[in-house]
Backbone as CSV, one residue per row, in Angstrom:
resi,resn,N_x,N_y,N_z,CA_x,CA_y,CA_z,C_x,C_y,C_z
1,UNK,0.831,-1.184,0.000,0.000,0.000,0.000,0.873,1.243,0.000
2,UNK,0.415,2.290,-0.478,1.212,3.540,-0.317,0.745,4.310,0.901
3,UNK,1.891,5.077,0.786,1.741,5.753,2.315,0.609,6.910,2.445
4,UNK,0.189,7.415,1.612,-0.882,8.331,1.922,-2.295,7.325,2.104
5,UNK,-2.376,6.165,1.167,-3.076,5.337,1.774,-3.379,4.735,2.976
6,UNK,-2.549,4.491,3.172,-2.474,4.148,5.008,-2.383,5.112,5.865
7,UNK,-2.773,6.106,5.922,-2.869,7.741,6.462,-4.483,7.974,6.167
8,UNK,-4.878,8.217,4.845,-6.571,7.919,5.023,-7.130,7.111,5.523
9,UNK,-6.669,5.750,5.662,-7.402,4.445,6.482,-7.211,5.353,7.741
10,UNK,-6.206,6.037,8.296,-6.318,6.056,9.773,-6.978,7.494,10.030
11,UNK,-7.406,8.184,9.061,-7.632,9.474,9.314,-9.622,8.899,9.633
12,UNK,-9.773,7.668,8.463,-10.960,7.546,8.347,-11.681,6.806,9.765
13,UNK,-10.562,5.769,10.083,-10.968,5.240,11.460,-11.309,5.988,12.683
14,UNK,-10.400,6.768,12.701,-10.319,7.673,14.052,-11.663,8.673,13.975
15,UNK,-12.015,8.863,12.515,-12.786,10.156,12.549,-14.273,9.080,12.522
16,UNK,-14.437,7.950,12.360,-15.626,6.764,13.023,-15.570,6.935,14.232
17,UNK,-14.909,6.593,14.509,-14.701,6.222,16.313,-15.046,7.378,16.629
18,UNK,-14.711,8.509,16.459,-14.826,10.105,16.892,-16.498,10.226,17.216
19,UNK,-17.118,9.544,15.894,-18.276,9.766,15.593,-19.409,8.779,16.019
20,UNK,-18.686,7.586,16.605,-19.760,6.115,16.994,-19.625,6.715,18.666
21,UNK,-18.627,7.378,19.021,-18.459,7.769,20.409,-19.846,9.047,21.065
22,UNK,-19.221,9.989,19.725,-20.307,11.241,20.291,-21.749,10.580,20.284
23,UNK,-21.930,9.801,19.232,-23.478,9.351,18.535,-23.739,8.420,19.904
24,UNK,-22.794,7.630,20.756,-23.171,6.736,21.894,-23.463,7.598,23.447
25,UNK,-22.548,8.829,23.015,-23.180,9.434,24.182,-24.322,10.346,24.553
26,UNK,-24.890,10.408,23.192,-25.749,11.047,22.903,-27.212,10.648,22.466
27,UNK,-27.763,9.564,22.807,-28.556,8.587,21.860,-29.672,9.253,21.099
28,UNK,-30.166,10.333,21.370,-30.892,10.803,20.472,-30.422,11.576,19.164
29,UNK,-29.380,11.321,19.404,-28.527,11.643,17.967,-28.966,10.406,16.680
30,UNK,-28.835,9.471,17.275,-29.390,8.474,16.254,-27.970,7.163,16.518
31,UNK,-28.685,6.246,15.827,-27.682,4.977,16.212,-26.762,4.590,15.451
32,UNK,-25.795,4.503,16.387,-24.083,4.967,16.666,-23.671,4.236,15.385
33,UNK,-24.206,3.275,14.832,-23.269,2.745,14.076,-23.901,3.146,12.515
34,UNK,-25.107,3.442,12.351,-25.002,3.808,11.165,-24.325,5.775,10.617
35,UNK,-24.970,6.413,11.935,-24.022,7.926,12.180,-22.531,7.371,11.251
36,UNK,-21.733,6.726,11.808,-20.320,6.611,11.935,-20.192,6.065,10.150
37,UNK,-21.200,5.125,9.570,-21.095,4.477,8.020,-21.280,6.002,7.470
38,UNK,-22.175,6.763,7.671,-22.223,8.331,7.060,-21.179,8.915,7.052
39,UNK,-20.488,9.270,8.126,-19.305,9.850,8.146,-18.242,9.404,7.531
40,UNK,-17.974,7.969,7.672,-16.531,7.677,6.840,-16.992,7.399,5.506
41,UNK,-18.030,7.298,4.879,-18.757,6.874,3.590,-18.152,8.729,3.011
42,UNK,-18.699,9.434,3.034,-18.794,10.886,2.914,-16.951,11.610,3.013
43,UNK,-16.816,11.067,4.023,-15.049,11.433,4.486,-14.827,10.480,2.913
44,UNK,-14.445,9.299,2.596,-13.912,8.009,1.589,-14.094,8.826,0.632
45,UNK,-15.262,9.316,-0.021,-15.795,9.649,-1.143,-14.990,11.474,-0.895
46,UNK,-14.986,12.261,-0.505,-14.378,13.702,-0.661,-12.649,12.907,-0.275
47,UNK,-12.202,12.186,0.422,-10.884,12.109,-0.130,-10.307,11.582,-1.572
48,UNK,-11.025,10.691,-2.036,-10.735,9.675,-2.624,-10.791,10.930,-4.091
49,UNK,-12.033,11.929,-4.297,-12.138,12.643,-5.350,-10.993,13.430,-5.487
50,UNK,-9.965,14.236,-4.569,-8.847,14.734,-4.889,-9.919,16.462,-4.599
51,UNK,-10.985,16.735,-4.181,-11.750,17.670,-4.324,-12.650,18.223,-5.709
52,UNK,-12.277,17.488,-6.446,-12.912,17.432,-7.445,-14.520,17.162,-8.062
53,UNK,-15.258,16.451,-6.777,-16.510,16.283,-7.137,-17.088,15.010,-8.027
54,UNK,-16.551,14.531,-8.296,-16.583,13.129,-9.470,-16.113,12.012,-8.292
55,UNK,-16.577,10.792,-8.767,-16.579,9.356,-8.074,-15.317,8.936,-7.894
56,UNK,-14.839,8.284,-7.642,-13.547,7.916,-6.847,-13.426,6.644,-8.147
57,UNK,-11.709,7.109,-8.312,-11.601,5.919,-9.398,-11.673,5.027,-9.242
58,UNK,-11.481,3.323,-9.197,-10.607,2.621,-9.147,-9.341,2.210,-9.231
């Protein structure tokens, strides 16, 4: 893997966890684990575009 790759995996994990945490302490926020698929789904997709707006290559 390349190294900026393995830097988004961890940017993306931490910023789940960030987000399954607040969403658990909060329960009317909504449940923790789909909150957290939004966030790194959304984070994956704006890194992966380069800012560009278009789908993430393969």
């Amino acid at each position: 893997m390349d190294d900026p790759l393995d830097l988004r995996v961890l940017v993306l994990l931490l910023l789940g966890g960030c987000t399954v945490y607040i969403a658990y302490q909060h329960p009317q926020v909504g449940v923790a684990a789909l909150v957290a698929v939004g966030v790194v789904t959304a984070a994956y997709m704006l890194l992966s575009t380069g800012g560009s707006g278009g789908p993430p290559t393969p």
